[in-house]
C-alpha positions as CSV (number, residue, x, y, z in Angstrom):
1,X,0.0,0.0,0.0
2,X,1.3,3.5,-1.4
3,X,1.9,5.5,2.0
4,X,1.8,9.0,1.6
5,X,4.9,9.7,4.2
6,X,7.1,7.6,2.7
7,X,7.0,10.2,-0.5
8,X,8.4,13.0,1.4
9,X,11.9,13.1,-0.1
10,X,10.6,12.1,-3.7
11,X,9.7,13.8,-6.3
12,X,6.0,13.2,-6.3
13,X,2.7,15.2,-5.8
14,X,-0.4,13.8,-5.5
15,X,-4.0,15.7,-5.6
16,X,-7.3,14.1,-4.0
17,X,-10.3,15.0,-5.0
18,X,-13.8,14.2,-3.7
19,X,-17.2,14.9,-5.7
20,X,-19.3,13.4,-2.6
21,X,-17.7,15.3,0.6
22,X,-19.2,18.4,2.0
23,X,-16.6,20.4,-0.3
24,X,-17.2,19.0,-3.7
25,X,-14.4,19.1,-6.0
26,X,-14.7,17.1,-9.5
27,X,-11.7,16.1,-10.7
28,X,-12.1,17.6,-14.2
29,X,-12.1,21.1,-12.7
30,X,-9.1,20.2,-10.2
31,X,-7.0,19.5,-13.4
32,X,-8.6,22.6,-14.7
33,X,-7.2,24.3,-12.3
34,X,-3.8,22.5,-11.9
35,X,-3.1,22.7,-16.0
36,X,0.4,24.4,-15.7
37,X,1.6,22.0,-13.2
38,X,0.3,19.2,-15.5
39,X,1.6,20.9,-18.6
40,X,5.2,21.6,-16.8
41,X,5.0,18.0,-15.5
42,X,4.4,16.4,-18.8
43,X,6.5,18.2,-20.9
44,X,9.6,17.1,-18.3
45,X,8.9,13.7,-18.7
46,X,6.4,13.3,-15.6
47,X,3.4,10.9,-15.3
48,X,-0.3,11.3,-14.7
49,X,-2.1,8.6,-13.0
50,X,-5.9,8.9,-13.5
51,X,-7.8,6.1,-10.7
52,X,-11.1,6.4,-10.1
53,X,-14.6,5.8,-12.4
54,X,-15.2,5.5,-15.9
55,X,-17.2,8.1,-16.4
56,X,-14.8,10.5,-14.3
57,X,-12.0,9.1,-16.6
58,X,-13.9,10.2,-19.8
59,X,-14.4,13.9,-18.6
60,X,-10.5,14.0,-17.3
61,X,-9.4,12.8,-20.6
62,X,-11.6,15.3,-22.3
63,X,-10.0,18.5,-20.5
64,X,-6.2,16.7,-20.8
65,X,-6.2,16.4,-24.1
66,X,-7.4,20.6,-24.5
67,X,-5.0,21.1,-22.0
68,X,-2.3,19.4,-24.2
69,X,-2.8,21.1,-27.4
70,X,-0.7,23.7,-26.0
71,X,2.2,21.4,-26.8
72,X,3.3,18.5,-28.9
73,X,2.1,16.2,-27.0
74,X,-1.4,13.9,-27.3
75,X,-3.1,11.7,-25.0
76,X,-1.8,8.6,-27.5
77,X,1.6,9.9,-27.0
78,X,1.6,9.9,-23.3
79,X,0.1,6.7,-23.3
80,X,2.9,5.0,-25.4
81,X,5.4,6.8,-23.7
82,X,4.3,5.2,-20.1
83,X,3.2,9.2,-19.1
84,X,0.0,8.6,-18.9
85,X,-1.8,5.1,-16.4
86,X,-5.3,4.7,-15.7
87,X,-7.0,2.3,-13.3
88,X,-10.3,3.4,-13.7
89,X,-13.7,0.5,-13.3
């Protein structure tokens, strides 16, 4: 099990996201939100890993790949370069 305290002195971030808590937050709007980190992330070789439902995956997919036409890169690309996991059900 992935324990958030043993990532302190790595280079990882990790944003939570909940559309059923008090403070509702989807994720679509958190990557929104977070596109220059993504974008910076990405373009330096970074990874995005999407976990969660189907049809959250299909509306995060739809605002990365917008988000990525500011660059060379595709969701296809980051998919065949290992950038880009999903676990989604």
């Amino acid at each position: 099990m992935l324990k958030i305290e043993n990532l302190k002195h790595q280079n990882v971030t990790i944003q939570n996201c909940f559309s059923r808590e008090q403070n509702k937050q989807y994720v679509q709007d958190l990557v929104i939100q977070q596109s220059d980190f993504i974008l910076k992330n990405v373009t330096a070789g970074g990874a995005i890993i999407i976990c969660g439902s189907l049809s959250m995956q299909h509306g995060v997919l739809d605002v990365l790949e917008e988000i990525l036409k500011k660059t060379d890169k595709s969701l296809d690309i980051l998919i065949n370069n290992g950038q880009l996991k999903m676990d989604c059900y």
